[in-house]
N, CA, C and O atoms as a Tinker XYZ file with bonds, in Angstrom:
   268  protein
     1  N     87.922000  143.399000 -124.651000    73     2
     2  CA    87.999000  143.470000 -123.206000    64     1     3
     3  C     88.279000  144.901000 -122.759000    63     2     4     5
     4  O     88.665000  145.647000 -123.659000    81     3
     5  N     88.192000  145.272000 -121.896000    73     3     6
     6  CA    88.010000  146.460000 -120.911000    64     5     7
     7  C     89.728000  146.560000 -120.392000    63     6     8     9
     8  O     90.566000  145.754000 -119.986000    81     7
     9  N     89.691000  147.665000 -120.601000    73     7    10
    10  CA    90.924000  147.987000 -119.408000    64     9    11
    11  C     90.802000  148.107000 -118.160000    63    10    12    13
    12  O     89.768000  148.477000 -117.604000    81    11
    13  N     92.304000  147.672000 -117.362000    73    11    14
    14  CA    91.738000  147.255000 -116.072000    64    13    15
    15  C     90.679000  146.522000 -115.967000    63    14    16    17
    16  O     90.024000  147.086000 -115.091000    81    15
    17  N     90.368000  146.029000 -116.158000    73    15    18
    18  CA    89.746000  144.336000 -115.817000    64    17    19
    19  C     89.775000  143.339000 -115.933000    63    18    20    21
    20  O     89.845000  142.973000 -117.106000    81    19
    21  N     89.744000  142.329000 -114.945000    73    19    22
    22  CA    90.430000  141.178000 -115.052000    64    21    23
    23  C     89.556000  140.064000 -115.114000    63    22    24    25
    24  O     88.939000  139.898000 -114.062000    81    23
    25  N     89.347000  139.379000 -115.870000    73    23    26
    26  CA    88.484000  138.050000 -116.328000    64    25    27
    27  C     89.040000  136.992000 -116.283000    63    26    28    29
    28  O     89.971000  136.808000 -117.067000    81    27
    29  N     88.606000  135.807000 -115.230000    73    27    30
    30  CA    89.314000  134.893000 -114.910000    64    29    31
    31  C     88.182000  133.823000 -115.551000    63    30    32    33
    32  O     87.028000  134.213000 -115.728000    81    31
    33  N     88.584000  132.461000 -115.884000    73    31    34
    34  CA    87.720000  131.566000 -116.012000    64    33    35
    35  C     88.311000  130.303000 -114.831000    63    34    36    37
    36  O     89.460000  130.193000 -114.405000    81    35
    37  N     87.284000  129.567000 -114.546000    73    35    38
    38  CA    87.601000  128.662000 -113.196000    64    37    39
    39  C     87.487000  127.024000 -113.676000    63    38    40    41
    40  O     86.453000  126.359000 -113.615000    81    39
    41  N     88.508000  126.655000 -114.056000    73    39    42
    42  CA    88.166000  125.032000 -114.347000    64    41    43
    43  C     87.110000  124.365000 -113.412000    63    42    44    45
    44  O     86.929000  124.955000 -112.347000    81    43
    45  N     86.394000  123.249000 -113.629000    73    43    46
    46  CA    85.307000  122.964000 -113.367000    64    45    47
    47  C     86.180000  122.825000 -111.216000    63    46    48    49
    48  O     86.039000  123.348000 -110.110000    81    47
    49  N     86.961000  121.808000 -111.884000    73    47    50
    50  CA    87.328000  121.331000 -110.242000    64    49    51
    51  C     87.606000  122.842000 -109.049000    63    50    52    53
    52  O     87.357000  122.886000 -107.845000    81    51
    53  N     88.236000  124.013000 -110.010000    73    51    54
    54  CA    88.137000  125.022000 -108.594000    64    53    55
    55  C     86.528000  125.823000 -108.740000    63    54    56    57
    56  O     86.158000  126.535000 -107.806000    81    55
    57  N     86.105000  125.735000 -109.325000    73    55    58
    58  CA    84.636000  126.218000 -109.007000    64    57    59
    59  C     83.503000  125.436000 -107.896000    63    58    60    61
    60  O     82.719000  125.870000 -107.053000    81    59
    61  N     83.966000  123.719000 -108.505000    73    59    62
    62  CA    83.796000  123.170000 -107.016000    64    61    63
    63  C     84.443000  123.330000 -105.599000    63    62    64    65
    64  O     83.949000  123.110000 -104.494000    81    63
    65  N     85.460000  123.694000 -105.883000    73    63    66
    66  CA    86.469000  123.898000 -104.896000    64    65    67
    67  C     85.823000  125.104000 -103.837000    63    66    68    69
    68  O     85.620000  125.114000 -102.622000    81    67
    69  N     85.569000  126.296000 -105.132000    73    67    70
    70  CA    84.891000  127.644000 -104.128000    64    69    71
    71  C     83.852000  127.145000 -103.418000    63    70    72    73
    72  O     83.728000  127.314000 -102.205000    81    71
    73  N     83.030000  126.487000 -104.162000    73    71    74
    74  CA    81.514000  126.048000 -103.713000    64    73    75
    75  C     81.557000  125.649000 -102.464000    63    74    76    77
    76  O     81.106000  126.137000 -101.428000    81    75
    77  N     82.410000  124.301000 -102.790000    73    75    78
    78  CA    82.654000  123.748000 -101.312000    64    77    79
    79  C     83.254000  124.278000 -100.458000    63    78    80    81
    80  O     83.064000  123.889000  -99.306000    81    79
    81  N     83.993000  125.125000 -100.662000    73    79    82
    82  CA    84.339000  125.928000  -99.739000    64    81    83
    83  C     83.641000  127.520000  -98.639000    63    82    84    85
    84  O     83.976000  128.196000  -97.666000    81    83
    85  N     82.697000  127.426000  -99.491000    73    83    86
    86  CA    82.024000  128.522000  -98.974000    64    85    87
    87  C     80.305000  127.595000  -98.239000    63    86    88    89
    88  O     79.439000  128.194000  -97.600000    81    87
    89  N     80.270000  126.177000  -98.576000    73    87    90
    90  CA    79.435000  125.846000  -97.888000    64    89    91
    91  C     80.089000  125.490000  -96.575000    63    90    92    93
    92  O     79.512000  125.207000  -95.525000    81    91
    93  N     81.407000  125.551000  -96.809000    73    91    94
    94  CA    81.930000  124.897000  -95.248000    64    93    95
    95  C     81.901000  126.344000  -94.570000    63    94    96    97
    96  O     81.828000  126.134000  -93.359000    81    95
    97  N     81.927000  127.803000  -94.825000    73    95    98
    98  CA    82.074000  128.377000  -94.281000    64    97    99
    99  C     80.729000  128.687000  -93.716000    63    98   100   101
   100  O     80.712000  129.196000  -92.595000    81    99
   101  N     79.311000  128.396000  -94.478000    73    99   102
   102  CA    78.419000  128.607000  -94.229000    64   101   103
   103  C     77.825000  128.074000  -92.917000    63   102   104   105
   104  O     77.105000  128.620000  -92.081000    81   103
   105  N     78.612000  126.223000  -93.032000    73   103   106
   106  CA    78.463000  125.424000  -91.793000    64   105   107
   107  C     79.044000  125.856000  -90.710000    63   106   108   109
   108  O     78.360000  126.234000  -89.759000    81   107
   109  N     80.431000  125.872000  -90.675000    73   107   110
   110  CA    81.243000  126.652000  -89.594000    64   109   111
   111  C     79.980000  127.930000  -88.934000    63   110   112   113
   112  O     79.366000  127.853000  -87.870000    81   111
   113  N     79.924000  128.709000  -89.673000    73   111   114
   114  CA    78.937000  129.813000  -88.947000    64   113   115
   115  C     77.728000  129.568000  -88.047000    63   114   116   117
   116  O     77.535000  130.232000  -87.029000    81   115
   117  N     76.899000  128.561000  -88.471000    73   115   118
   118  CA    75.901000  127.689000  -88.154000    64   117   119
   119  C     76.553000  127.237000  -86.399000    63   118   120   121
   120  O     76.120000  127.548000  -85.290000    81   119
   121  N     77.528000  126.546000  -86.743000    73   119   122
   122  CA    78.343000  125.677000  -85.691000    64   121   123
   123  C     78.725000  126.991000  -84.742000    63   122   124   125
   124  O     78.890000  126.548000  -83.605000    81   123
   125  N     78.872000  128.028000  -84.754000    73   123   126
   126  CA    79.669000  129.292000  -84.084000    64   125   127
   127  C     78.766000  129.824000  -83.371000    63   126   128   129
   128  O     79.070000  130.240000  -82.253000    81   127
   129  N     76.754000  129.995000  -84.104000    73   127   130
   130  CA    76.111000  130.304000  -83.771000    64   129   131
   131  C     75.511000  129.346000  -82.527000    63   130   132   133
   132  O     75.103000  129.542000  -81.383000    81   131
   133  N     75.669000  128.373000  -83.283000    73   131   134
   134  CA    74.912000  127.367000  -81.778000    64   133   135
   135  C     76.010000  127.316000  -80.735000    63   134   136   137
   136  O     75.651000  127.187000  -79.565000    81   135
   137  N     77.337000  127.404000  -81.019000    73   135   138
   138  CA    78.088000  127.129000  -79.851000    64   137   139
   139  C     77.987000  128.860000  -78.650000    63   138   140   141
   140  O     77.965000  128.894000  -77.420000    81   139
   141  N     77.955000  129.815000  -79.450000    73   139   142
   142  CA    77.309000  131.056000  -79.162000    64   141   143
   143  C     76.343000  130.562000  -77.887000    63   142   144   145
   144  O     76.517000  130.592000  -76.668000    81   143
   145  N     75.531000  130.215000  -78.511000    73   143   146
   146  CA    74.165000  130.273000  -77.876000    64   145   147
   147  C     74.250000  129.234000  -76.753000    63   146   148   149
   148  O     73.427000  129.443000  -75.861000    81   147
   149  N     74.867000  128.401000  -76.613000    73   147   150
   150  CA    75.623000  127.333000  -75.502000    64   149   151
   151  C     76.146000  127.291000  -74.521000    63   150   152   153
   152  O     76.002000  126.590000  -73.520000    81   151
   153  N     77.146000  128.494000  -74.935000    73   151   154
   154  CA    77.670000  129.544000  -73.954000    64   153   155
   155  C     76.636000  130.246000  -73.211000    63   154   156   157
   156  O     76.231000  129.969000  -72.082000    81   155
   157  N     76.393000  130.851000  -73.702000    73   155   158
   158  CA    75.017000  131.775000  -73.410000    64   157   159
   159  C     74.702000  131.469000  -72.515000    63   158   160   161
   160  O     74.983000  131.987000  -71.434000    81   159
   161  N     73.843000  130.286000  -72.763000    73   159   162
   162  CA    73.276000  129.083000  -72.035000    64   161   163
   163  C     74.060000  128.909000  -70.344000    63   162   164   165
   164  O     73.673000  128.949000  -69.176000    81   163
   165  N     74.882000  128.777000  -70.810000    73   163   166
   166  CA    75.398000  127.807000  -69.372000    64   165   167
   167  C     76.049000  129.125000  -68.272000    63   166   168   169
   168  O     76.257000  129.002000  -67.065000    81   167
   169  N     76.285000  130.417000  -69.156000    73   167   170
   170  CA    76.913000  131.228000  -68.263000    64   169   171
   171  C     75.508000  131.782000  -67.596000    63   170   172   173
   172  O     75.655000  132.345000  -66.511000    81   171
   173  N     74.193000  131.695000  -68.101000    73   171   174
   174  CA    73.112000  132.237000  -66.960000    64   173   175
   175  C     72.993000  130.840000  -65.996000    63   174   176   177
   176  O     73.148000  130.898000  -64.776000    81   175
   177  N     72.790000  129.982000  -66.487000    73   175   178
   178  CA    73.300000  129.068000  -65.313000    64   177   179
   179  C     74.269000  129.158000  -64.374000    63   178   180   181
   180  O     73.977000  129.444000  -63.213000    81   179
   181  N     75.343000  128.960000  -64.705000    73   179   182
   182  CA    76.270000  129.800000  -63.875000    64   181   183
   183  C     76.307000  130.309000  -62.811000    63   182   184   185
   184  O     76.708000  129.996000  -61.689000    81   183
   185  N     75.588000  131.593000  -63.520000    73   183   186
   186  CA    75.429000  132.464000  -62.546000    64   185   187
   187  C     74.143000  132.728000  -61.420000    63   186   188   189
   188  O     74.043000  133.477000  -60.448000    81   187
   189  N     73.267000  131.781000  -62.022000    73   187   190
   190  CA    72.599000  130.996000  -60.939000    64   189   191
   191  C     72.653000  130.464000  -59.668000    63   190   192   193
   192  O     72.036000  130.715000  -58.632000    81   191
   193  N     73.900000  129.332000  -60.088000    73   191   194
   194  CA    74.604000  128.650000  -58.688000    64   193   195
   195  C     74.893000  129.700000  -58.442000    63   194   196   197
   196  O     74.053000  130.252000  -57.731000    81   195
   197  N     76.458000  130.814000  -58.916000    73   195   198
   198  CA    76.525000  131.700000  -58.118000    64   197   199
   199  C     75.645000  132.177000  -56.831000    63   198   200   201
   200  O     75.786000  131.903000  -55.639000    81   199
   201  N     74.764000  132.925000  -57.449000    73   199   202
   202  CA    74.048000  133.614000  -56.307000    64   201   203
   203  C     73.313000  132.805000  -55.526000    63   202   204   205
   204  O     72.973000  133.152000  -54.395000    81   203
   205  N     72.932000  131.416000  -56.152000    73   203   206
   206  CA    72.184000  130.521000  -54.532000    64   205   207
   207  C     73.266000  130.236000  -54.000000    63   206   208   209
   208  O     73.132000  130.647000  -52.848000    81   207
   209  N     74.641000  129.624000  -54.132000    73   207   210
   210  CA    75.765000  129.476000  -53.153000    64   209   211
   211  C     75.639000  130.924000  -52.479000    63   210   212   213
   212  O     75.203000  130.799000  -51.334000    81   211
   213  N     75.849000  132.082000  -52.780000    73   211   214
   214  CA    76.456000  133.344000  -52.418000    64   213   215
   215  C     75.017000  133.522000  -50.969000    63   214   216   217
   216  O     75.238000  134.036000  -49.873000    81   215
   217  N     73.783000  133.001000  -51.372000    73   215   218
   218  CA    72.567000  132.974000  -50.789000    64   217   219
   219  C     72.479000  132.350000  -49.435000    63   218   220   221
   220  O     71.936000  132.787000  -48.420000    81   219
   221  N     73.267000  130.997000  -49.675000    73   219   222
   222  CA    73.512000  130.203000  -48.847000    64   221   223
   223  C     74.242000  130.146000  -47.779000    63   222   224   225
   224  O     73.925000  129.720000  -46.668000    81   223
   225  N     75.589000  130.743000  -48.265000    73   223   226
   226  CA    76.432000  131.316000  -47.198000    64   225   227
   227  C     75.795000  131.881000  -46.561000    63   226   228   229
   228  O     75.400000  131.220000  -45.601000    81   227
   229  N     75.331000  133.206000  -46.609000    73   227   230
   230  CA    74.860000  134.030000  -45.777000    64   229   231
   231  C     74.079000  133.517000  -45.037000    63   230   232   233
   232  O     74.470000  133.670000  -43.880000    81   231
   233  N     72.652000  132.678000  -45.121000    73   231   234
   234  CA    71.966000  131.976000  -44.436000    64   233   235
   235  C     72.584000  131.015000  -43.446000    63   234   236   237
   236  O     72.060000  130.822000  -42.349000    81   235
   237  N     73.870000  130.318000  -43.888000    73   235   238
   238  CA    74.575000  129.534000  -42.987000    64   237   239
   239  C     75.218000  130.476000  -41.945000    63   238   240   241
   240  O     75.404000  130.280000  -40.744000    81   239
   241  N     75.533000  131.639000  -42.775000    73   239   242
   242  CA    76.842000  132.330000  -41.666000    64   241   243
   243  C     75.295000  133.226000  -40.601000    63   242   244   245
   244  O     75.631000  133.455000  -39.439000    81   243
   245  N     74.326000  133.514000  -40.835000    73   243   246
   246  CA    73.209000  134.133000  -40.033000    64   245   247
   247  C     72.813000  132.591000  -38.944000    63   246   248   249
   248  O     72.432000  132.714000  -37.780000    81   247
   249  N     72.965000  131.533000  -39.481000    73   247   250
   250  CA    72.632000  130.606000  -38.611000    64   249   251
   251  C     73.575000  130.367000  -37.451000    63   250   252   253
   252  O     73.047000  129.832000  -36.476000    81   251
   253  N     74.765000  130.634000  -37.364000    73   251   254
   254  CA    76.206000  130.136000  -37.139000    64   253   255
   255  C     76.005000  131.956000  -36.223000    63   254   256   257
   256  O     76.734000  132.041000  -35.234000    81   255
   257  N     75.447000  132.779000  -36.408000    73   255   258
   258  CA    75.391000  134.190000  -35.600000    64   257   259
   259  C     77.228000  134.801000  -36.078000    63   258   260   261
   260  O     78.012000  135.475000  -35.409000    81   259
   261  N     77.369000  134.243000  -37.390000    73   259   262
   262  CA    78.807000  134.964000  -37.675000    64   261   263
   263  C     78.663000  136.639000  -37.740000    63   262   264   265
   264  O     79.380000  137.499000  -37.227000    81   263
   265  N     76.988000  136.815000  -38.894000    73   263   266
   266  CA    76.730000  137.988000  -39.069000    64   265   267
   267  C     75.377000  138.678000  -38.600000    63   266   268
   268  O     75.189000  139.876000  -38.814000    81   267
């Protein structure tokens, strides 16, 4: 063996252990990305209503001779 280096061996059950564990991280990411994109989603919506409410006012308050 080498100096300074460290050689580990992984009983079967934590090698499953990593496995599964790094597919959950793989999923999680998946799940982060679509919730990402969800967001995304709904804040251009959002900001949609925004500006037809913001649209609207004004048209009401021009009807009303506020402005």
């Amino acid at each position: 063996m080498e100096k300074n280096v460290q050689h580990k061996i992984f009983t079967e059950e934590e090698y499953e252990d990593i496995i599964g564990t790094m597919s959950e991280v793989d999923f999680q990411k998946e799940q982060v990305n679509y919730l990402r994109g969800r967001v995304e989603k709904q804040d251009v919506i959002l900001q949609k209503l925004v500006n037809q409410t913001q649209q609207r006012n004004i048209i009401e308050a021009k009807d009303k001779n506020i402005i």
